[in-house]
DSSP file (Angstrom, degrees, kcal/mol; ACC not computed):
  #  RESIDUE AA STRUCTURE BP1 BP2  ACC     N-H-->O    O-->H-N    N-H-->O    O-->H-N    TCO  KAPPA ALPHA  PHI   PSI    X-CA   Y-CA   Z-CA
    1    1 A X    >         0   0    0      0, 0.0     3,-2.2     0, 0.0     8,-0.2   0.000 360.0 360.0 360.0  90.2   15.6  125.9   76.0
    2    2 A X  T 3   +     0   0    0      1,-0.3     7,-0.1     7,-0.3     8,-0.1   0.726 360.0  33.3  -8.8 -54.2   12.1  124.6   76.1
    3    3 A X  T 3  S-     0   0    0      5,-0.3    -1,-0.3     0, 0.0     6,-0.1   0.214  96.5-134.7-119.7  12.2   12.6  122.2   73.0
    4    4 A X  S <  S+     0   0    0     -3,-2.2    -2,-0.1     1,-0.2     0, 0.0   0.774  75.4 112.9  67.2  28.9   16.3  121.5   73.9
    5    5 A X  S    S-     0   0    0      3,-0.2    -1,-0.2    10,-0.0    -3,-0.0   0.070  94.2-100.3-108.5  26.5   17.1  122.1   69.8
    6    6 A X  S    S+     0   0    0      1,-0.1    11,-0.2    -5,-0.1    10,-0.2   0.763  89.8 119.8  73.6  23.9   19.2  125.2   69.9
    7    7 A X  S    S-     0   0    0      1,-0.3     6,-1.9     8,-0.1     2,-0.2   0.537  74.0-109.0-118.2 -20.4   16.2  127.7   68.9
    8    8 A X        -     0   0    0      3,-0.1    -1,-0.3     1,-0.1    -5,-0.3  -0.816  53.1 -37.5 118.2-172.3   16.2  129.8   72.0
    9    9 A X  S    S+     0   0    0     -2,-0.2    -7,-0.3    -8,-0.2    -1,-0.1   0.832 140.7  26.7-113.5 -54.8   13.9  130.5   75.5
   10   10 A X  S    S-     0   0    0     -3,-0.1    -1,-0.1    -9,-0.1    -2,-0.1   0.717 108.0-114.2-103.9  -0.2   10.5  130.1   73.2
   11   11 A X  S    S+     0   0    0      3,-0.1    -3,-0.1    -4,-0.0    -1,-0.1   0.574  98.0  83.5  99.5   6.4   11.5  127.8   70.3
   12   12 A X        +     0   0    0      2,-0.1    -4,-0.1    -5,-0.1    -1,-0.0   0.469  64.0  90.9-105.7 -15.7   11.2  130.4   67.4
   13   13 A X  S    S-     0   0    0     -6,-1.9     2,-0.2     1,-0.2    -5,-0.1   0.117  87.4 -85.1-102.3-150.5   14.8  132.4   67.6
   14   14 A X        -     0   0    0      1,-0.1    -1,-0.2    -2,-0.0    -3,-0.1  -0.679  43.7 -94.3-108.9 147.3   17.9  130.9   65.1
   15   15 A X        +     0   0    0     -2,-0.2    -1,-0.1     1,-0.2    -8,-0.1  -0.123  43.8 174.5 -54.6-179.5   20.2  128.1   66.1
   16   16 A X    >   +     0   0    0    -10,-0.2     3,-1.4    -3,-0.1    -1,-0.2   0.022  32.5 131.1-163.2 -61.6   23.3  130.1   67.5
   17   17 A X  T 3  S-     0   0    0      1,-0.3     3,-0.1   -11,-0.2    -2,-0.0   0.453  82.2  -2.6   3.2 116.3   25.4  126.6   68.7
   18   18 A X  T 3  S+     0   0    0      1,-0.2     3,-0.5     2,-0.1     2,-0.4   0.520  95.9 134.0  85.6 -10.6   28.6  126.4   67.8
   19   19 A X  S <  S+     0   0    0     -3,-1.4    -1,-0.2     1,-0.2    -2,-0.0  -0.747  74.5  10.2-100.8 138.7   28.9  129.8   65.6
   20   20 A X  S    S+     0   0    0     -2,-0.4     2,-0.3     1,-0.2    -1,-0.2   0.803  88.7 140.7  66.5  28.9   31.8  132.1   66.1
   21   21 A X        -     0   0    0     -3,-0.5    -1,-0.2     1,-0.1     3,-0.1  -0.658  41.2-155.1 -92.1 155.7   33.9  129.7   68.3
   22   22 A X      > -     0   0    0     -2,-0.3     5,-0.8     1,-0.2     7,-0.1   0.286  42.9-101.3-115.1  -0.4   37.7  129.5   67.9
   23   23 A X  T > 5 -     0   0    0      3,-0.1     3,-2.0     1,-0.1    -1,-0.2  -0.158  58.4 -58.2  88.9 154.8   38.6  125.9   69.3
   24   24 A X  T 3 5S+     0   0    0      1,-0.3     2,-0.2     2,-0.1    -2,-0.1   0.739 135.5  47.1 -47.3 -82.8   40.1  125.3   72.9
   25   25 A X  T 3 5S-     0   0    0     -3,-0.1    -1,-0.3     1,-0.1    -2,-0.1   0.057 108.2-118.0  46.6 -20.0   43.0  127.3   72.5
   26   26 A X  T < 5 -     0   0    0     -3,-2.0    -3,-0.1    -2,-0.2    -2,-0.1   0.815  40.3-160.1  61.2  41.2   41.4  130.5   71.0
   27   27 A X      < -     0   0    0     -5,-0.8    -1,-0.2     1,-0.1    -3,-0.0  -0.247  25.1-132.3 -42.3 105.1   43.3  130.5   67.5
   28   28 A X        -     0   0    0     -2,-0.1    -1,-0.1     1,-0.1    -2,-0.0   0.693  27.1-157.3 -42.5 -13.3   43.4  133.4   65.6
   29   29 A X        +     0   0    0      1,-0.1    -1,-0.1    -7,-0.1     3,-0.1   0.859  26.7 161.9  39.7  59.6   42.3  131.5   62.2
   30   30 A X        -     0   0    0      1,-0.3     3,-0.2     2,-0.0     2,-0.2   0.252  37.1-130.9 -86.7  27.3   43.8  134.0   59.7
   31   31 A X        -     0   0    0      1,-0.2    -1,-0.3     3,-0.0    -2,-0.0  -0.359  45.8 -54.3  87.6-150.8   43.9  131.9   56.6
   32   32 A X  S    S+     0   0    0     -2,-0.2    17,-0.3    -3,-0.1    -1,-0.2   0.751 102.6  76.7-120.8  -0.7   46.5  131.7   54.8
   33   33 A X        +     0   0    0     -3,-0.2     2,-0.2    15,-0.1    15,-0.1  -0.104  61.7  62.3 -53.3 161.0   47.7  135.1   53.8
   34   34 A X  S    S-     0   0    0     13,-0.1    13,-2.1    -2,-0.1     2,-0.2  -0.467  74.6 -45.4 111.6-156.2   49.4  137.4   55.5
   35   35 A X  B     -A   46   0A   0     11,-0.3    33,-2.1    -2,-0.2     2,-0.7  -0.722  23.1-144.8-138.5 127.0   52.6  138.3   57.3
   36   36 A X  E     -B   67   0B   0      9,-1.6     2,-0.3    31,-0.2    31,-0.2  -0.859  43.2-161.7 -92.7 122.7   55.0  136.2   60.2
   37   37 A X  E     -B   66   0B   0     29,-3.5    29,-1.4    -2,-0.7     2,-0.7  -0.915  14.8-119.3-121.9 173.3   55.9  139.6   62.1
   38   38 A X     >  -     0   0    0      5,-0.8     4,-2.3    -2,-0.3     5,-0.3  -0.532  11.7-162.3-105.4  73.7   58.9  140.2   64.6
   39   39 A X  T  4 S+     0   0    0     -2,-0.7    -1,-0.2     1,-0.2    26,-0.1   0.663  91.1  44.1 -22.7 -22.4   58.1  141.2   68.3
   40   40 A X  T  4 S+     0   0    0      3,-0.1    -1,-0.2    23,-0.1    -2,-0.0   0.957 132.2   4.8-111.5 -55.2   61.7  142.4   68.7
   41   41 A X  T  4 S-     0   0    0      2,-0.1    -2,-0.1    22,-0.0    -1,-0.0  -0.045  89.9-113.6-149.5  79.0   62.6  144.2   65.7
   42   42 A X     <  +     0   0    0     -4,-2.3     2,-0.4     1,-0.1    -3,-0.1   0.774  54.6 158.2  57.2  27.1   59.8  144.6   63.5
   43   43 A X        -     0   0    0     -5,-0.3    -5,-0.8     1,-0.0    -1,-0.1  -0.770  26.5-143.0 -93.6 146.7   61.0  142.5   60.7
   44   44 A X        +     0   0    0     -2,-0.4    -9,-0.0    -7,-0.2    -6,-0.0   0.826  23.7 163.7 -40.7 -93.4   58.4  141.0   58.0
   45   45 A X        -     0   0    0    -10,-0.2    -9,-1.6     1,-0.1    -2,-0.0   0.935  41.9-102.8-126.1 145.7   58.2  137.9   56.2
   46   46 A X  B     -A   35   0A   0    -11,-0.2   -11,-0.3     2,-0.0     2,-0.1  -0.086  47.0-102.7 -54.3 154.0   55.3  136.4   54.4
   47   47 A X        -     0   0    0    -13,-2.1     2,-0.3     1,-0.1   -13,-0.1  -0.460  19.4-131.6 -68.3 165.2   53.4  133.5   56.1
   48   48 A X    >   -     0   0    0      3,-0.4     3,-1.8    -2,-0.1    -1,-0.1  -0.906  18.1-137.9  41.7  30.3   53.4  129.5   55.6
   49   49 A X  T 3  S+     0   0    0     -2,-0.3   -17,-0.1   -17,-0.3     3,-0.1  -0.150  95.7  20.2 -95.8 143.8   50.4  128.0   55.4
   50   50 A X  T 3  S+     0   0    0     -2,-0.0     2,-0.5     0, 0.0    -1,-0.2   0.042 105.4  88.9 128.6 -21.8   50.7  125.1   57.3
   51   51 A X  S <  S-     0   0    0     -3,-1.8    -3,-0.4     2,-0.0     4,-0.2  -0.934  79.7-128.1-130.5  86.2   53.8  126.3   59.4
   52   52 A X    >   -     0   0    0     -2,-0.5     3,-0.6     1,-0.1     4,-0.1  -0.093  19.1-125.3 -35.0 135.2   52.5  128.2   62.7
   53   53 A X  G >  S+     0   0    0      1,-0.3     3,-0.9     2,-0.2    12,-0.8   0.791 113.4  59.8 -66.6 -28.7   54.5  132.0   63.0
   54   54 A X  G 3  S+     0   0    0      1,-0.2    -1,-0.3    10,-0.2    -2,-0.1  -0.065  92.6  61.9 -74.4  22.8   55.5  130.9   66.3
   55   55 A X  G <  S+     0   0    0     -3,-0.6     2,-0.3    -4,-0.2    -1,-0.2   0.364  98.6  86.1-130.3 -15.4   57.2  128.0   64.9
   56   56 A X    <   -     0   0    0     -3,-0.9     9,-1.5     9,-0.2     2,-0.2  -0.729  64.3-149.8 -67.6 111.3   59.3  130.5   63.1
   57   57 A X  B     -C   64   0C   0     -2,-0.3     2,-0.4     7,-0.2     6,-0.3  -0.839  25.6-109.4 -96.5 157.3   62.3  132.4   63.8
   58   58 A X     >  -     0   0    0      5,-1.5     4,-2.6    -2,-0.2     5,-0.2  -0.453  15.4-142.3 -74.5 131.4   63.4  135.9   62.6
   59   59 A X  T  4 S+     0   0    0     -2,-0.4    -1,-0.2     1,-0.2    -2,-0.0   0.846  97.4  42.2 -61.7 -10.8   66.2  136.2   60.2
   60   60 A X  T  4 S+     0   0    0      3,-0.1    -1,-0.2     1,-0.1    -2,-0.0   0.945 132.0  13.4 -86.4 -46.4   67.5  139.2   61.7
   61   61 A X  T  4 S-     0   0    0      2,-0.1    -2,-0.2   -18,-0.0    -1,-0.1   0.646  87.7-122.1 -92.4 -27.1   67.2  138.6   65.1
   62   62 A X     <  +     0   0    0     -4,-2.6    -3,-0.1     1,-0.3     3,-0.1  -0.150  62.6 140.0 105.0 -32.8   66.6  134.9   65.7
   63   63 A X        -     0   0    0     -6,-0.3    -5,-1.5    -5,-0.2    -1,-0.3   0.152  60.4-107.6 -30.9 130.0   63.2  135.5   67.7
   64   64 A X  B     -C   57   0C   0     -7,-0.2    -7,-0.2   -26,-0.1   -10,-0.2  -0.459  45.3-156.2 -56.4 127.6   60.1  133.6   67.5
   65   65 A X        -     0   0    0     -9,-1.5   -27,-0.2   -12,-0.8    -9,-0.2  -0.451   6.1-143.3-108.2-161.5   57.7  135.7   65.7
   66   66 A X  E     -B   37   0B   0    -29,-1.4   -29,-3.5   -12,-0.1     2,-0.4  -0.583  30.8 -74.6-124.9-170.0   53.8  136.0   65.6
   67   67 A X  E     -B   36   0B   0    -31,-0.2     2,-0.7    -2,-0.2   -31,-0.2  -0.757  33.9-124.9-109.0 121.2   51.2  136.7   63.4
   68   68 A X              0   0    0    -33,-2.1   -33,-0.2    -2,-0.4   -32,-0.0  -0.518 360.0 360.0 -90.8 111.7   50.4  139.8   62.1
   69   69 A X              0   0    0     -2,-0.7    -1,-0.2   -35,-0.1   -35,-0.0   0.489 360.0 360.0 -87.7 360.0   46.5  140.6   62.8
């Protein structure tokens, strides 16, 4: 980068820095809607927000579950 200000090889293109990163860990960010699902068997329950799905167990099964993308 010519002018070292994020603009690109000739200084003319758009800042790009920093867009469409996820954080160290590579976080799904899916707000705060949606569904806690059950890897083992397939049970539901709405998310949390504030309370990670993997922080979660399932009431049928006990499992940790994840996040329904």
């Amino acid at each position: 980068m010519p002018q070292r200000d994020g603009t690109g090889p000739d200084g003319s293109g758009p800042r790009t820095t920093g867009i469409g990163r996820r954080g160290r860990q590579g976080g799904v960010a899916a707000g705060p809607e949606g569904y806690c699902v059950c890897p083992n068997c397939g049970a539901r329950i709405r998310h949390t927000t504030g309370v990670p799905c993997t922080e979660v167990s399932c009431p049928k099964c006990n499992a940790k579950m994840l996040r329904e993308v």
